[in-house]
N, C-alpha and C positions, 0 to 999 in steps of 0.2 A: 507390602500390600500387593494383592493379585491386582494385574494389570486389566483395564475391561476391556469386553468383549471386542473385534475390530468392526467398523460399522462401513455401512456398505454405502455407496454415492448410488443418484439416480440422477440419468442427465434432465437438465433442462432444456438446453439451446445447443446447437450444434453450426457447424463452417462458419466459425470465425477467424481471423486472420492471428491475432495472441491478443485474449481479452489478459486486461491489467487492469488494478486500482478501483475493484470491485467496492462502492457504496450502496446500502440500502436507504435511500430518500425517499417520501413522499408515495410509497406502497409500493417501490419496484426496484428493481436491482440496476445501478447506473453502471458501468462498466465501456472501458477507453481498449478499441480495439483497434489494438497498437498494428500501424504497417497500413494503416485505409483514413486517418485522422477522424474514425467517426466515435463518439460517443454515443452508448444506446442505452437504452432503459429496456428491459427485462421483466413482462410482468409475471402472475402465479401460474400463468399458464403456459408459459413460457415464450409467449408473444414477444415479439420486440421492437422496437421503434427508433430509429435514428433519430435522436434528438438533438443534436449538432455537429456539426464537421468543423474541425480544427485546423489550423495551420500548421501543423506538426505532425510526423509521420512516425516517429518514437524517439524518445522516451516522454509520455507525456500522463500527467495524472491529476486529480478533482478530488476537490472539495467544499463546502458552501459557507459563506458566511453568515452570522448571526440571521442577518435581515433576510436569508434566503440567494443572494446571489450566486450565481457559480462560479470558482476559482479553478483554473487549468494552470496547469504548470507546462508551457514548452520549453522542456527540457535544455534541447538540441541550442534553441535560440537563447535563452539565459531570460525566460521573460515568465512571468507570472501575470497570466490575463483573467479577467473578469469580465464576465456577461452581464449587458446590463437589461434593463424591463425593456427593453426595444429589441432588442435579441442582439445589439450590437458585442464585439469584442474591444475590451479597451487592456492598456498594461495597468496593472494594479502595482505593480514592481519589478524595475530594473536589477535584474542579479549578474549582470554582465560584469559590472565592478568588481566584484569579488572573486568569480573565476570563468577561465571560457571554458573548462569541463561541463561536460552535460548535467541537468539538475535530476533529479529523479521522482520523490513521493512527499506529500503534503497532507498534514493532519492539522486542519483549525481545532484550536481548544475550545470551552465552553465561554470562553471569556474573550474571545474572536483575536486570541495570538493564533497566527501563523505560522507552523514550522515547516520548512522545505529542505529536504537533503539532496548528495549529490554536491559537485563541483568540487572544488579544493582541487590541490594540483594537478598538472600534467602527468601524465601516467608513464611511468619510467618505459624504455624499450622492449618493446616485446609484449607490455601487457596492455588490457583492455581498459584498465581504470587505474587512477591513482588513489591514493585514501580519502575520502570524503569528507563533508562536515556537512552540521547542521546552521541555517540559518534561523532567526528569528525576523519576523514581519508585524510589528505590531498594530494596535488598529488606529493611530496615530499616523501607520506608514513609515515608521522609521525600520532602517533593516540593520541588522548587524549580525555578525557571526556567533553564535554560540557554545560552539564545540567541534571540535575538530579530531583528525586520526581516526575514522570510523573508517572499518573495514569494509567497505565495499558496504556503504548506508541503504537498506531498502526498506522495507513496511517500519512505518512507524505508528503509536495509540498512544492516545494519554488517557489516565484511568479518569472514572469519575469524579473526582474531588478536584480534580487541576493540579494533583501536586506530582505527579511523576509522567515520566516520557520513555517510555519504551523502544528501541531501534531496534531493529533486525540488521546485526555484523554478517551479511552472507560468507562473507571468505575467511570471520573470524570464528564461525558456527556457534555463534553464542545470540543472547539478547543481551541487550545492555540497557539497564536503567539510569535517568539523570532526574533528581530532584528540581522541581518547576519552583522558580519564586513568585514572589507577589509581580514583580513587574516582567514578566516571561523569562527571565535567566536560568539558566541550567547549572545543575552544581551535583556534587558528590557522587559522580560518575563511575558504578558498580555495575558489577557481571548479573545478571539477575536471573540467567540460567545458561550454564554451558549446554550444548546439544551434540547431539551424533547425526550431523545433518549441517545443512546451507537452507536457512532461514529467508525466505522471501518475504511478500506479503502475512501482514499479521491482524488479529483485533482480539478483545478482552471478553472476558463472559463475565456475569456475577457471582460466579464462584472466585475471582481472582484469579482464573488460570488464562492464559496466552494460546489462541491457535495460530500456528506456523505453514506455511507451505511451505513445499519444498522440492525446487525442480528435476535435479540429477534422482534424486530417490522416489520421485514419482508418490506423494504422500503429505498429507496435511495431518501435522500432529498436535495434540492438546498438552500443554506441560503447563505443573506449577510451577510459581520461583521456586530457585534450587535447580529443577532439570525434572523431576518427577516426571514420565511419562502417562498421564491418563487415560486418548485412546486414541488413536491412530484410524485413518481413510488413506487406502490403497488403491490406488486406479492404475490405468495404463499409460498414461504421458505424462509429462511434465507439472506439476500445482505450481503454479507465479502465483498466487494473492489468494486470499481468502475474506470472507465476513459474514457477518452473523446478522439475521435480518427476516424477514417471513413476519404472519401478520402477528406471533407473540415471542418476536426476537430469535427463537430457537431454530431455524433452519440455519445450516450453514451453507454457505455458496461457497465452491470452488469455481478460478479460471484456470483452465489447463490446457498443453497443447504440446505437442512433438516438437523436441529441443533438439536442432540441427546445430547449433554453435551461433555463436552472436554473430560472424560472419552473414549466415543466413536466416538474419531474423525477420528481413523483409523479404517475402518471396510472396507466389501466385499461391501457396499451400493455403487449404481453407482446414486446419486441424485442429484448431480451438475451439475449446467446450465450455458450458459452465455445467455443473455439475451440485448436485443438493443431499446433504445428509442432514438427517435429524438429528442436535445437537443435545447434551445433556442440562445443558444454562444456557437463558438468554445475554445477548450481546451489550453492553456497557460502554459506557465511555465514548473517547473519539477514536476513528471517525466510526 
């Protein structure tokens, strides 16, 4: 099959510090611009509003539950907080038991489970991260591990139905699927497409395919399961995260920005963008 056309980004927003963990809520693109603790909302015009400032300066990432509340993951601190109607922050969940590795990305499903990746062990010498796992949070509150050995865990979506979970292996350049059970469990843990690339932020369309970012190759790409590539967005720095959102799902939003090395992720640099192409299907699933 000819591969389609390559489609072109147009920016929306520009100097921000690394936008990460791009959601489209409530008609605007939310988006954690990591290295300033602020959270901003992004509207069509590309307005934007700081909508809260966090306790966290990176890694930190959002999601909202059932009832509308907002869940932050700070990372650094091993704490999952939630905003409540007063604007306060409270911990919705203590992840410090299970590891003092940094946490990373959080996808509520439609049935208000929880998954947060990130932490699992100390990262051998020399390197910036150990292998990962996912947690579960259920809406009970109870938390437990659900999978472990993720290579370097980042964007994660669960399809429509609730019955599969998708990760992004950045340093294993693949996606990996795990089957959802009735009571949040993960199970039969498949490659669900090898890539030629380092998988960041991810989300689903209603065709069934996956968009990927992807920072050293500077490109967000579409693939079915399998690997298929469908169509590819080339810019000039960095794609951390991606999602699918605009007023009939189909815009994609990239966040992008000049990758200096994790050493210097917090600096004065204002080189983050968001960036919008017109997608082929609208966006599905969580988040």
């Amino acid at each position: 099959m000819q591969q389609q056309p390559i489609l072109q980004a147009h920016l929306v927003t520009a100097g921000l510090a690394f936008g990460e963990s791009p959601r489209w809520h409530d008609g605007r693109l939310w988006v954690c611009n990591w290295g300033t603790g602020e959270i901003i909302a992004i509207d069509a015009d590309g307005n934007r509003e700081i909508v809260l400032t966090v306790p966290a300066v990176l890694p930190y990432s959002i999601d909202w539950l059932p009832d509308g509340r907002l869940l932050v993951v700070s990372g650094r601190e091993g704490l999952l907080l939630r905003q409540e109607a007063d604007g306060r922050l409270v911990t919705h969940a203590d992840l410090r038991g299970l590891s003092k590795s940094p946490w990373n990305e959080i996808v509520v499903d439609g049935r208000g489970n929880i998954y947060v990746n990130g932490g699992g062990p100390a990262p051998a010498p020399g390197q910036h991260f150990g292998p990962g796992t996912v947690v579960l949070i259920t809406p009970d509150g109870a938390v437990r591990q659900v999978a472990e050995n993720i290579a370097f865990a980042n964007g994660m979506a669960v399809t429509p139905d609730n019955r599969t979970l998708i990760v992004a292996e950045s340093h294993a350049n693949r996606l990996t699927a795990f089957d959802i059970a009735a009571d949040g469990t993960l199970s039969n843990r498949r490659v669900w497409a090898d890539l030629d690339g380092f998988p960041d932020g991810i989300c689903l369309d209603a065709e069934g395919a996956v968009w990927y970012a992807d920072v050293p190759n500077k490109h967000c790409v579409r693939v079915r399961e399998g690997g298929q590539v469908l169509q590819t967005v080339t810019i000039d720095r960095g794609c951390f995260a991606c999602m699918l959102g605009g007023a009939i799902g189909k815009t994609l939003f990239i966040a992008a920005a000049e990758w200096r090395g994790f050493e210097r992720m917090v600096s004065d640099a204002r080189t983050g963008q968001v960036l919008s192409v017109e997608a082929p299907a609208p966006g599905v699933g969580w988040p």
